[in-house]
N, CA, C and O of each residue as an XYZ file, in Angstrom:
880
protein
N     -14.198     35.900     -2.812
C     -12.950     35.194     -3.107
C     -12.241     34.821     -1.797
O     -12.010     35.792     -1.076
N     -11.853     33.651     -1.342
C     -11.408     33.068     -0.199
C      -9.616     33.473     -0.629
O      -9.088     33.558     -1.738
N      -9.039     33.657      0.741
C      -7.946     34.122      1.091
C      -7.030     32.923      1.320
O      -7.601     31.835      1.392
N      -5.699     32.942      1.445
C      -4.887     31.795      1.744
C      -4.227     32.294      3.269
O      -4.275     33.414      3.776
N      -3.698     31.238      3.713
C      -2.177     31.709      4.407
C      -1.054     29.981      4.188
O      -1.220     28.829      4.590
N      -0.484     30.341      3.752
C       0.914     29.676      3.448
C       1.235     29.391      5.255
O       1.243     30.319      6.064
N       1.452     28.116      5.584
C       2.576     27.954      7.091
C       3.076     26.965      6.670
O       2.515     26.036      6.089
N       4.698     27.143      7.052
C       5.821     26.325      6.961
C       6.584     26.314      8.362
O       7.265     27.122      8.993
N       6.222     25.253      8.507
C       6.855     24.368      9.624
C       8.553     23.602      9.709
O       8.705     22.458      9.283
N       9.534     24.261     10.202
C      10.806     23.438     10.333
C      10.555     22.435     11.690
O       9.698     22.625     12.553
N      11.698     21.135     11.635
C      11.465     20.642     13.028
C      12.358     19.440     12.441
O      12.844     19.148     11.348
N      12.314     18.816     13.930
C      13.153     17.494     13.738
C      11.750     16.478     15.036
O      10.920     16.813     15.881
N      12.379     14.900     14.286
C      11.344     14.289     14.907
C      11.854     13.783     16.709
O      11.060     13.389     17.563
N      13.476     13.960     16.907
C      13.629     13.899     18.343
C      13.847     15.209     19.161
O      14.335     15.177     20.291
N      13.452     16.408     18.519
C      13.082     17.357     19.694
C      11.609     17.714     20.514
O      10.830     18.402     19.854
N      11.180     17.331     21.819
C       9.880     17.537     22.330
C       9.265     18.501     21.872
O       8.132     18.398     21.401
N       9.878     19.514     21.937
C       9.966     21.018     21.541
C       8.581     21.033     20.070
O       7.511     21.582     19.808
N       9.460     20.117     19.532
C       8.352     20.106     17.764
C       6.969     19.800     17.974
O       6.047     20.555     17.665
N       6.833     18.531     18.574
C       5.925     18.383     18.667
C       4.828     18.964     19.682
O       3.691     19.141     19.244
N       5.144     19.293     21.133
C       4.592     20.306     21.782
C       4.188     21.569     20.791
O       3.018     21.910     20.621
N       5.425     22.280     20.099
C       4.904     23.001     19.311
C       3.352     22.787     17.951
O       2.330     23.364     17.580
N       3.966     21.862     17.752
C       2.752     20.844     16.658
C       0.864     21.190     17.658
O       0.046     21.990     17.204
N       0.706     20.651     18.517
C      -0.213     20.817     19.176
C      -0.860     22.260     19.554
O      -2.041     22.605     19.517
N       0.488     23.108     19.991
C       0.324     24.607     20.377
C      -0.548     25.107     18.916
O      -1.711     25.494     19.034
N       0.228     25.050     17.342
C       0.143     24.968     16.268
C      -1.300     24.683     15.566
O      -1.707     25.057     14.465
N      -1.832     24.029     16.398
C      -3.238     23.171     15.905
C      -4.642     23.814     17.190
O      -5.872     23.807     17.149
N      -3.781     24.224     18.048
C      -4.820     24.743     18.891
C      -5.081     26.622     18.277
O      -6.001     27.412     18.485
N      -4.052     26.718     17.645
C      -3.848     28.443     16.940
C      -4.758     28.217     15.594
O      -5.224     29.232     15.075
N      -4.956     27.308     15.171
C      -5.089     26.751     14.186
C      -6.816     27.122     14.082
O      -7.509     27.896     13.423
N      -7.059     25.992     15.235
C      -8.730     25.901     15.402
C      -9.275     27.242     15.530
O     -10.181     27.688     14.827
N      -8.407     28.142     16.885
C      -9.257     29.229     16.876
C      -9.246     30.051     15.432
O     -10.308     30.351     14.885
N      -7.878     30.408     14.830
C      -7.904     31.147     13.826
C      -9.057     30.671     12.818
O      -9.584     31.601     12.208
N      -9.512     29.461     12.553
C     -10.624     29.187     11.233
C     -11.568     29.629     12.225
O     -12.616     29.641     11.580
N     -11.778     29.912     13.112
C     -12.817     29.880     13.999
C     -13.407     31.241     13.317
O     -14.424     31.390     12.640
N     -12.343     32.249     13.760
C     -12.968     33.990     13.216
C     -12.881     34.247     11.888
O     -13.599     35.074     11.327
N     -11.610     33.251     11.058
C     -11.476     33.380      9.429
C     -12.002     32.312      8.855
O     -11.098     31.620      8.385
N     -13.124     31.830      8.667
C     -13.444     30.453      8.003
C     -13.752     30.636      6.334
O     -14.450     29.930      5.606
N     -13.016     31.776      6.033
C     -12.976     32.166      4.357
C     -11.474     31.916      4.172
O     -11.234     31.633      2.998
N     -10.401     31.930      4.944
C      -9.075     31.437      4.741
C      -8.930     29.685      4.730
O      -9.241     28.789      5.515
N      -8.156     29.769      3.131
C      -7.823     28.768      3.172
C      -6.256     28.534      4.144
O      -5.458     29.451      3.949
N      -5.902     27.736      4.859
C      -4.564     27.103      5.337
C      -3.959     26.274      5.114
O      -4.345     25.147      5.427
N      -2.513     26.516      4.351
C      -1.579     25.274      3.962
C      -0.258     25.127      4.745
O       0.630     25.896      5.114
N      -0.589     23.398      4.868
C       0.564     24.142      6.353
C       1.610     22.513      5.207
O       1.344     21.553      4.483
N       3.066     23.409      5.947
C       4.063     22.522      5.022
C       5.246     22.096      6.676
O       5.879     22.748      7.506
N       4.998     20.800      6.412
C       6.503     20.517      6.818
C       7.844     20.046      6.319
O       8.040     19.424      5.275
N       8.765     20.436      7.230
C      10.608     20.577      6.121
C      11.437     20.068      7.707
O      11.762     20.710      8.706
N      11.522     19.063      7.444
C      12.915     18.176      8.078
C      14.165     19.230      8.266
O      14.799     19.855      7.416
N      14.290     19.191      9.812
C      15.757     19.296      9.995
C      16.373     18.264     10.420
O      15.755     17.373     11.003
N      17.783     18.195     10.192
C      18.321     17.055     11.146
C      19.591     18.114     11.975
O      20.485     18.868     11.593
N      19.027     17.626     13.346
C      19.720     18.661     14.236
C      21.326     18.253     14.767
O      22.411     18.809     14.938
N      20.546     16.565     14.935
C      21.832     15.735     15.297
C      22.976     15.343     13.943
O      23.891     14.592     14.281
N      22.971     15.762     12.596
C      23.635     14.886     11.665
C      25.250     13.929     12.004
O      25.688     12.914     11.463
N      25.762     14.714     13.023
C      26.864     14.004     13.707
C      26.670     12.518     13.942
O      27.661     11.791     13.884
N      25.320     11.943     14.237
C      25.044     10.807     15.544
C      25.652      9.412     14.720
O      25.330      9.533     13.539
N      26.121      8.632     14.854
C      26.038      7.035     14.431
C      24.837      6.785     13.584
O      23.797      7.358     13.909
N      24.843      5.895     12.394
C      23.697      5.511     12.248
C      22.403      4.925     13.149
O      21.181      5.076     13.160
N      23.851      3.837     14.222
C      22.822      3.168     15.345
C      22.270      4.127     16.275
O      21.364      3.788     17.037
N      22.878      5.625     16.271
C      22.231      6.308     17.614
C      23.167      6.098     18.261
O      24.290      5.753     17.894
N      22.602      6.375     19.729
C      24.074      7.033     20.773
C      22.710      6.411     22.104
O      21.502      6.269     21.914
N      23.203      6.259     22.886
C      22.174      6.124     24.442
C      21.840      7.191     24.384
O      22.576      8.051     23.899
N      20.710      7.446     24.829
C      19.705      8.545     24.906
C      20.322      9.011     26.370
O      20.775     10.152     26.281
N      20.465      8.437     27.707
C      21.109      9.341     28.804
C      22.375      9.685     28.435
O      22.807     10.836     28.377
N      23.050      8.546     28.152
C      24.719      9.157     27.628
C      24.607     10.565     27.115
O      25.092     11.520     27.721
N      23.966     10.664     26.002
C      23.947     11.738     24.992
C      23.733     13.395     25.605
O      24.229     14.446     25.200
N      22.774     13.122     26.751
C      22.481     14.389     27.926
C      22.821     14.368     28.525
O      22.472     15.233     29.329
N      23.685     13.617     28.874
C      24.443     14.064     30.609
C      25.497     14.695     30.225
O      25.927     15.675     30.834
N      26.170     14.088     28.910
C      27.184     14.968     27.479
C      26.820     16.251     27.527
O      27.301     17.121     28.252
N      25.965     16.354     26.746
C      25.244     17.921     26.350
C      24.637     18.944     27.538
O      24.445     20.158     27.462
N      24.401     18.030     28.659
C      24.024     19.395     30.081
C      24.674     18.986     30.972
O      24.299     19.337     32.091
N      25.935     18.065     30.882
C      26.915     18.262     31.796
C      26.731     17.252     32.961
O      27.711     16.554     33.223
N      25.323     17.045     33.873
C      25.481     15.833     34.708
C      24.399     15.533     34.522
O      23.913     15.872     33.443
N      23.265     14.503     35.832
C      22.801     13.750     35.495
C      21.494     15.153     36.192
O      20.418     15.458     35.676
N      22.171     15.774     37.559
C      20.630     16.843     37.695
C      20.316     17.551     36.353
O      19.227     17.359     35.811
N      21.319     18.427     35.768
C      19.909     19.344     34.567
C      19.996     18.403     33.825
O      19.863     18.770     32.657
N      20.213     16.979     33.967
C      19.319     16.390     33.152
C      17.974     16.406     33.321
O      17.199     17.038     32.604
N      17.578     15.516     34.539
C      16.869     15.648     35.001
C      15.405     16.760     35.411
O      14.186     16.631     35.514
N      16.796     18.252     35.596
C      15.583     19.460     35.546
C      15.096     19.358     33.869
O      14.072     20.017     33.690
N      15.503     18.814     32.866
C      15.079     19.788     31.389
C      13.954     18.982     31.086
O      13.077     19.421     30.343
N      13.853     17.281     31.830
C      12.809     16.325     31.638
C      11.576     16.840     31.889
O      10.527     17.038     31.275
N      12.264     17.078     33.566
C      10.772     17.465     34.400
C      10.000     18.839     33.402
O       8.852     18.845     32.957
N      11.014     19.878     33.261
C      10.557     20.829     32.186
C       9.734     20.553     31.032
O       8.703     21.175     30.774
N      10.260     19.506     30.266
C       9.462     19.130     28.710
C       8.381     18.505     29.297
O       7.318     18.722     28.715
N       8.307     17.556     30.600
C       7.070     16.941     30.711
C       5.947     17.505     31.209
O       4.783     17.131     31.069
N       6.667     19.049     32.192
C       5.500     20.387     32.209
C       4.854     21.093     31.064
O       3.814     21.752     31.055
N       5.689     20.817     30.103
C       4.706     21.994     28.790
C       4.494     20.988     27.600
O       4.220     21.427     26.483
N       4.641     19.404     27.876
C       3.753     18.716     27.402
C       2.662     18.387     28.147
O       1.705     18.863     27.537
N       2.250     17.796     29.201
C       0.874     18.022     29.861
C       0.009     18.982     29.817
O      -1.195     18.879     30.055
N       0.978     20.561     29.316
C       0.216     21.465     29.092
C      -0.652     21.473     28.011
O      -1.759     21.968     28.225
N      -0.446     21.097     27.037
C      -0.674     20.573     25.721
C      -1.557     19.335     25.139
O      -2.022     19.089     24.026
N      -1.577     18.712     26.311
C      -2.075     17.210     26.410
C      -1.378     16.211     26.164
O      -1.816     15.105     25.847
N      -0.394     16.476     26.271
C       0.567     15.633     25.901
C       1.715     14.235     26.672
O       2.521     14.809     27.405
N       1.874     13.224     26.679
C       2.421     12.772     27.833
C       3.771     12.212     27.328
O       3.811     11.073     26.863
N       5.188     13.203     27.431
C       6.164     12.390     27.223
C       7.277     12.357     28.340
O       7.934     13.247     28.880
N       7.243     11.251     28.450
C       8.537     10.831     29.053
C      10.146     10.626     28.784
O      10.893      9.681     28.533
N      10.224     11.620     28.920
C      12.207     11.054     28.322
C      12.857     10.264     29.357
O      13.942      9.888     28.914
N      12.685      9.893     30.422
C      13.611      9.135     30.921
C      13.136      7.792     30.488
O      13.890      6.828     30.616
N      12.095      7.672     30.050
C      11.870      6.268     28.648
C      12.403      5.514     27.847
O      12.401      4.318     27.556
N      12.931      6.575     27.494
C      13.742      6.624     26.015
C      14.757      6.323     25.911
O      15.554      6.710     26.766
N      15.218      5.478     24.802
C      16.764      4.290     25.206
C      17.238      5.348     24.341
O      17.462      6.434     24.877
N      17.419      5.230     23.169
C      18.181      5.838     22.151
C      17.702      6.857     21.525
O      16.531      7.192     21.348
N      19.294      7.638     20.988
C      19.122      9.092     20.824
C      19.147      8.794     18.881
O      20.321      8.924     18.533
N      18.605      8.593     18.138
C      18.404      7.599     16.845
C      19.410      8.800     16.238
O      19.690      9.806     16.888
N      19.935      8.512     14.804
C      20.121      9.613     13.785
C      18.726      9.528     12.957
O      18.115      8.466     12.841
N      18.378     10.488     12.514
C      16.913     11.169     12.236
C      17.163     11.114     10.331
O      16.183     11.067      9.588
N      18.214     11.125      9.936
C      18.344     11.370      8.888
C      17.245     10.244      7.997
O      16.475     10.716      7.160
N      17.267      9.178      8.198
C      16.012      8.086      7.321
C      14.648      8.580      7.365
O      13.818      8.357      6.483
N      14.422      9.316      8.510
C      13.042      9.047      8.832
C      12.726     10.688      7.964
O      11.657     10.933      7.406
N      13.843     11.607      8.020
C      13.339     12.535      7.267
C      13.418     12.331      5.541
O      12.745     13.001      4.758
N      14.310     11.346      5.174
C      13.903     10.916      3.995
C      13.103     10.558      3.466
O      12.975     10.847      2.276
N      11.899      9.492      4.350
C      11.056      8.620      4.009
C       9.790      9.642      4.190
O       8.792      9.311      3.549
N       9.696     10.761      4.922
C       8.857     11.986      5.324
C       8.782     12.766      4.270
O       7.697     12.956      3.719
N      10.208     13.475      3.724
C       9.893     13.294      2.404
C       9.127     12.669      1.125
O       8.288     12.888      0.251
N       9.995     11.773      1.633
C       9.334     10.834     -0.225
C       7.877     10.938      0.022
O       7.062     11.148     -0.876
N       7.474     10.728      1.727
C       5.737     10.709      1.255
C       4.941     11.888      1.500
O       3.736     11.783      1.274
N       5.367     12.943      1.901
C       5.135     14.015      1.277
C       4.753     14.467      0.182
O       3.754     15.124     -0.113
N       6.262     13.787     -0.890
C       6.245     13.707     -2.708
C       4.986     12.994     -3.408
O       4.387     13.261     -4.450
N       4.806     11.951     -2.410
C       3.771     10.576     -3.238
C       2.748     10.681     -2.652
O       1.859     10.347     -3.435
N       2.150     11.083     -1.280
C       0.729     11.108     -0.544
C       0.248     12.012     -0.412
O       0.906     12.935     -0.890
N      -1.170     12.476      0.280
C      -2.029     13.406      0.495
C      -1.635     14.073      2.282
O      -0.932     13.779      3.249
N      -2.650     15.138      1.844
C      -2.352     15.911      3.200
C      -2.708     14.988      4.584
O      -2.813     15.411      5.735
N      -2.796     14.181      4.304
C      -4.028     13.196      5.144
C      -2.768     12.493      5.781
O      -2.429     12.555      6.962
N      -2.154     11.822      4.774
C      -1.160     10.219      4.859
C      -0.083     10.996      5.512
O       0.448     10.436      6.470
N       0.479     12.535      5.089
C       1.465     13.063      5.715
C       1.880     13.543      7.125
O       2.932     13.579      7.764
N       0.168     14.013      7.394
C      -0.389     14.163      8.729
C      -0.539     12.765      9.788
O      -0.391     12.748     11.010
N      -0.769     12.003      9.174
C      -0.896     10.652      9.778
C       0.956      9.703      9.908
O       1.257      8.857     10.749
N       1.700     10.156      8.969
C       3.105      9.910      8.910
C       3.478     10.786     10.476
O       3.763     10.420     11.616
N       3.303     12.015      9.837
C       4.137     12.716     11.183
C       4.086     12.311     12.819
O       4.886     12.285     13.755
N       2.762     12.033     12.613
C       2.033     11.384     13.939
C       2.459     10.369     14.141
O       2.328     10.226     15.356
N       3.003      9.336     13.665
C       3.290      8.200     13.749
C       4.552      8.332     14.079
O       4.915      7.374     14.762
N       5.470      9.189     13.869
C       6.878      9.221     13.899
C       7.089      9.548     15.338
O       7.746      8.954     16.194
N       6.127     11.009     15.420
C       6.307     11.508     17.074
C       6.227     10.331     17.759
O       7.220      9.916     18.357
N       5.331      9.809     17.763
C       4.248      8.929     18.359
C       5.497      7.421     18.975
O       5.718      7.018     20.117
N       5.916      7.074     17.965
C       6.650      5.950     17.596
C       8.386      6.233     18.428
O       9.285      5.415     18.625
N       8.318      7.694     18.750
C       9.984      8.128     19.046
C       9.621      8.210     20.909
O      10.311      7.766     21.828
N       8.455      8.855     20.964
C       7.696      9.471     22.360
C       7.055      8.920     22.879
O       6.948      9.307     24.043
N       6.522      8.169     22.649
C       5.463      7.184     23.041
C       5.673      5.665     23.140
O       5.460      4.884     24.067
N       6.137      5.494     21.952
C       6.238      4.230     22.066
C       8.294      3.751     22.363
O       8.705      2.673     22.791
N       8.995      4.746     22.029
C       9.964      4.700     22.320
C      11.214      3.438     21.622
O      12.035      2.692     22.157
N      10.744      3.751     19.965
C      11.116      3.150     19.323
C      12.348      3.635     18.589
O      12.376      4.866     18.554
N      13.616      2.916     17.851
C      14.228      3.968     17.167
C      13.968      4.095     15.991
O      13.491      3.150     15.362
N      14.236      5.369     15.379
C      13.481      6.062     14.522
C      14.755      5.785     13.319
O      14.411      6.194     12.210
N      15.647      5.388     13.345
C      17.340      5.294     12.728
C      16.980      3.467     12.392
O      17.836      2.845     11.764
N      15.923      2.861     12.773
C      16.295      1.229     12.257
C      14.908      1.262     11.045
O      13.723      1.562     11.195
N      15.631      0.847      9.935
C      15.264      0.500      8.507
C      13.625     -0.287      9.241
O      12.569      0.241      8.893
N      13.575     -1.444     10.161
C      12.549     -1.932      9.866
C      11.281     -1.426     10.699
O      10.121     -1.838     10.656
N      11.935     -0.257     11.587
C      11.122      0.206     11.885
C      10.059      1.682     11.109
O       8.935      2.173     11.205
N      10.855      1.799     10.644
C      10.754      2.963      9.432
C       9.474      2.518      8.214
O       8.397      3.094      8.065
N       9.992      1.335      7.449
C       9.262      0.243      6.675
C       7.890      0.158      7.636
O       7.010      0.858      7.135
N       7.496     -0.438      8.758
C       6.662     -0.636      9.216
C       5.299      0.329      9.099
O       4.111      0.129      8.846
N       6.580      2.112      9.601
C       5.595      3.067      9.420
C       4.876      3.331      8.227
O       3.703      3.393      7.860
N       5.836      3.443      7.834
C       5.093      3.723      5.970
C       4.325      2.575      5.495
O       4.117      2.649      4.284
N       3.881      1.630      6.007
C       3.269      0.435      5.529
C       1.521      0.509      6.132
O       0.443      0.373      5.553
N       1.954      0.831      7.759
C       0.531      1.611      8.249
C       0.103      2.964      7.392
O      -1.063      3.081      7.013
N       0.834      3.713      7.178
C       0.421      5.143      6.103
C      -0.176      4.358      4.893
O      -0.673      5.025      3.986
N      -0.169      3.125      4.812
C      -0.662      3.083      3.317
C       0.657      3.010      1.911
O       0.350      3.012      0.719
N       1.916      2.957      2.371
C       2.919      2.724      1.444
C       3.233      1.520      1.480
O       3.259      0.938      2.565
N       3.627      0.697     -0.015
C       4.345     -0.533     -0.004
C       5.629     -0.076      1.007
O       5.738      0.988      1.615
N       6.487     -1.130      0.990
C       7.726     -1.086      1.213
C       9.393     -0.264      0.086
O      10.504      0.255      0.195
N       8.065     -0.845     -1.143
C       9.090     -0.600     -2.463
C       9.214      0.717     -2.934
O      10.257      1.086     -3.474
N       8.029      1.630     -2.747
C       7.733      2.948     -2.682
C       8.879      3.734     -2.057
O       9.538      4.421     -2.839
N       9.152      3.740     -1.024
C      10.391      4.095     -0.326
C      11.305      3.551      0.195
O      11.893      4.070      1.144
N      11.674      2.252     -0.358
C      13.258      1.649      0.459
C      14.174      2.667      0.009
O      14.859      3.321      0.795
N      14.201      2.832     -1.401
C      15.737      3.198     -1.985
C      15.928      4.857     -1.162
O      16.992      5.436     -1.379
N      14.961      5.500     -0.317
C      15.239      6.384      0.111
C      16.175      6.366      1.406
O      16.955      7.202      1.864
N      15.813      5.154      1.796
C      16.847      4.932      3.255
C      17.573      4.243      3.039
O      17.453      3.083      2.645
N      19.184      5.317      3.436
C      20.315      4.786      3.044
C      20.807      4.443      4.358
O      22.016      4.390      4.136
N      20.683      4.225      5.362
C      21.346      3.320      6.073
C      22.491      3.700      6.590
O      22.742      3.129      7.651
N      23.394      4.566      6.178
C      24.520      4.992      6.439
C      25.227      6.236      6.445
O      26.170      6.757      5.850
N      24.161      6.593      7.618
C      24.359      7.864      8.188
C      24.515      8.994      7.130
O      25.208      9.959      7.452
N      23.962      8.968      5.952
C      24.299     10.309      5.301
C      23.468     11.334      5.792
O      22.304     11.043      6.067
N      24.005     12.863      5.998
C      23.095     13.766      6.533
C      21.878     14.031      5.787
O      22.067     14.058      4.571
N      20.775     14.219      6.136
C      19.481     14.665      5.667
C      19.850     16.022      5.177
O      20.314     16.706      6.088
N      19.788     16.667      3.952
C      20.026     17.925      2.855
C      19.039     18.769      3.992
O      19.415     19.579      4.839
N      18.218     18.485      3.824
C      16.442     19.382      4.018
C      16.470     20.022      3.214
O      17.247     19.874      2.270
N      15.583     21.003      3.322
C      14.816     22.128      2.138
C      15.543     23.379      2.050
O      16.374     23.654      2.916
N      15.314     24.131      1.123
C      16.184     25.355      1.290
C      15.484     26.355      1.695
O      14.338     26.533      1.285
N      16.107     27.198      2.610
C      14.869     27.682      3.541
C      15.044     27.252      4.624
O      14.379     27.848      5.471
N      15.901     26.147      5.145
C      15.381     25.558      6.538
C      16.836     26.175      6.866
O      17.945     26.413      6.387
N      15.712     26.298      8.496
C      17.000     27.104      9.643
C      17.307     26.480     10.585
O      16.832     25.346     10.656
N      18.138     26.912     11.590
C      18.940     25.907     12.548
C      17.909     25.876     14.026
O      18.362     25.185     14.938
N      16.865     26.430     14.227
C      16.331     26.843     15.561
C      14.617     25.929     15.136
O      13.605     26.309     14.547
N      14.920     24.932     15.638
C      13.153     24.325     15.780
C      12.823     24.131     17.265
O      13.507     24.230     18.284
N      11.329     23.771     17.002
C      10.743     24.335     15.944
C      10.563     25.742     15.674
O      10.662     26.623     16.528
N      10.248     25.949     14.246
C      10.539     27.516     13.611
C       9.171     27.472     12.474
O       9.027     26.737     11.497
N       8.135     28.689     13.083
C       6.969     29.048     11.951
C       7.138     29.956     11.314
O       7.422     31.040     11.823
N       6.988     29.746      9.757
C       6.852     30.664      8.822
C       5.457     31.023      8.174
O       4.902     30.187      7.460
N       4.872     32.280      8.419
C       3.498     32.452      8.113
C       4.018     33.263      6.953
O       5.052     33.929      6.901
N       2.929     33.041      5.869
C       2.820     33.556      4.671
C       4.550     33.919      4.315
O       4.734     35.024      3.806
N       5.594     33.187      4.522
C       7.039     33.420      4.241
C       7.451     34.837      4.731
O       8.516     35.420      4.528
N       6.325     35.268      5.446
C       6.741     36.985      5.647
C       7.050     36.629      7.500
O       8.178     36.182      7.708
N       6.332     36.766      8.508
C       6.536     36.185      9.681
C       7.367     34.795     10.302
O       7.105     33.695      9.815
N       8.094     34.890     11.095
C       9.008     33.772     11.699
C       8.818     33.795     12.968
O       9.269     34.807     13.504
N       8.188     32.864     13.824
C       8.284     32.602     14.951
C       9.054     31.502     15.682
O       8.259     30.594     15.925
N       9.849     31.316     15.974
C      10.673     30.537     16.588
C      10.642     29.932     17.951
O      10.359     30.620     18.932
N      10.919     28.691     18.035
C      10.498     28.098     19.667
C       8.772     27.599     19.376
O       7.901     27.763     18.522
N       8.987     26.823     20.836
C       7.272     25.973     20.690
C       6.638     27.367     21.866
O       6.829     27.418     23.081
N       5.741     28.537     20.861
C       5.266     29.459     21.772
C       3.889     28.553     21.742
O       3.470     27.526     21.209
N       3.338     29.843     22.882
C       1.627     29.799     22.770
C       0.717     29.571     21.911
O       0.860     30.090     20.804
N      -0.002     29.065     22.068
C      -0.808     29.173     20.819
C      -1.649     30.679     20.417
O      -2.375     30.843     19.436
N      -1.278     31.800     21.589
C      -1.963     32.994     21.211
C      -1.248     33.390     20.476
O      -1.592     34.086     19.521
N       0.409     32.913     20.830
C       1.753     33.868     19.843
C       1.573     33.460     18.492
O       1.888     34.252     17.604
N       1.068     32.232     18.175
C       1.275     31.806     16.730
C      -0.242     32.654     16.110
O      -0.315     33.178     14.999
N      -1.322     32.616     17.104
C      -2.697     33.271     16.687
C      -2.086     34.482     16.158
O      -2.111     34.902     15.001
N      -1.576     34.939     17.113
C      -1.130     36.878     16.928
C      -0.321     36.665     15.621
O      -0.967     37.132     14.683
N       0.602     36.246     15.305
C       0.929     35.630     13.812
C       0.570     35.423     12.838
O       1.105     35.914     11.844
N      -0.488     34.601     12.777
C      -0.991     34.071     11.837
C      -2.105     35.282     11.449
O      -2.486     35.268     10.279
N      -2.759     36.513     12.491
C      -3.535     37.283     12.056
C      -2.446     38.467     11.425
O      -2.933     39.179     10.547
N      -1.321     38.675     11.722
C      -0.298     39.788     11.469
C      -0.123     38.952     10.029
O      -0.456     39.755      9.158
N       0.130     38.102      9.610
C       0.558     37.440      8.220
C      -0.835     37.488      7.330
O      -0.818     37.572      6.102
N      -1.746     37.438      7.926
C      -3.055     37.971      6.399
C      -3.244     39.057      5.867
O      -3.753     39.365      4.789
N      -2.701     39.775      6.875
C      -2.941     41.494      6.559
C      -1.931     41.784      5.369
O      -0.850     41.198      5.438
N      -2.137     42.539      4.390
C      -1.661     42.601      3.089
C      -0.360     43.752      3.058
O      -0.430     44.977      2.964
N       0.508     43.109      3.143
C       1.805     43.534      3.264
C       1.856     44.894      2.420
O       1.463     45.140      1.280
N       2.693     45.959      3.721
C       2.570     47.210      2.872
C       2.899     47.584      2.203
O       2.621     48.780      2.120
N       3.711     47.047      1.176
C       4.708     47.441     -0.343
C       3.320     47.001     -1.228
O       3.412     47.233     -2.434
N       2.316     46.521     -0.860
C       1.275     46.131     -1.888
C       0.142     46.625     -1.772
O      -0.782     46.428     -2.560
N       0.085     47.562     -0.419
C      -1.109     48.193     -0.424
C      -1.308     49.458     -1.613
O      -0.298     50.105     -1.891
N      -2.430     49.752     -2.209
C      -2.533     50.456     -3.244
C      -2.910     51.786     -2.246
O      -3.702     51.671     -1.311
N      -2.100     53.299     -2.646
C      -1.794     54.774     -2.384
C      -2.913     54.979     -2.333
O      -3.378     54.644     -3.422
N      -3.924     55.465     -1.488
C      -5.479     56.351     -1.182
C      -5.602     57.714     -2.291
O      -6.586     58.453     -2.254
């Protein structure tokens, strides 16, 4: 009889943090099927919105940090930082790229809805597209037609999810369950790891969360 483990993933799509973590996540991932290839793994993601304050249009992406760390050096140091433990990762992001600081609230709607309506496949391929589209390509993630576009590459009409993006800044609910610190792993709902760790920390995790919790072990 094959085993499960439940992982639930919190995050937002403009912290580096998530997605660095995402990768860390997938490298814990590989090795763990590596020694358990009788565990099944379901991994869930749940929208935060960290910013719900922001404009619909977003805010300047430097404005917004020189605000929040005060001048323009730790700006500067927290870049050079995210762009050290994304290379670590394989990863290449640049924030001094990046025009705008978007409100996130649409894109976790529309993440939703296709969550609700697609496969593990289209959701995985959504998420990617979002990072991808915020980090990479340095798009905002807060304009309706850029949003539409994504979900159109995933394989969604347009009509499938318009009525989910409202346009006007309402905060994203999220899930219940979701906490204020992303990214944040929940293994088997019993373990919480918080922050984008190692991928040994999430390994060491993910093997501490199969082991059969001791209120259920049966008395010798």
């Amino acid at each position: 009889m094959s085993r499960r483990l439940q992982i639930d993933v919190f995050f937002d799509f403009i912290c580096p943090w998530c997605l660095i973590g995402k990768r860390q996540l997938e490298h814990a991932q590989v090795q763990f099927r590596s020694r358990h290839p009788d565990v099944q793994i379901s991994t869930q993601w749940h929208g935060v919105q960290l910013l719900p304050q922001l404009p619909v249009e977003g805010e300047p992406f430097a404005d917004f940090y020189r605000k929040r760390l005060g001048n323009a050096d730790a700006m500067t140091m927290r870049q050079a930082q995210v762009q050290r433990a994304a290379a670590a990762v394989g990863l290449n992001i640049d924030l001094t790229q990046i025009e705008t600081m978007p409100n996130t609230a649409d894109a976790h709607r529309l993440f939703e809805r296709i969550s609700a309506l697609g496969n593990a496949a289209q959701c995985e391929m959504l998420l990617e597209r979002l990072f991808a589209a915020y980090f990479r390509k340095r798009e905002n993630l807060g304009c309706h037609e850029t949003l539409l576009a994504i979900a159109r590459s995933c394989g969604f009409d347009s009509a499938a999810v318009l009525d989910c993006l409202k346009g006007d800044a309402t905060p994203f609910a999220g899930s219940p369950g979701a906490t204020s610190g992303v990214p944040s792993f929940q293994f088997d709902r019993r373990i919480t790891v918080i922050g984008a760790q190692p991928a040994q920390a999430l390994l060491s995790a993910m093997n501490e969360a199969l082991k059969e919790p001791e209120h259920e072990r049966q008395p010798a």
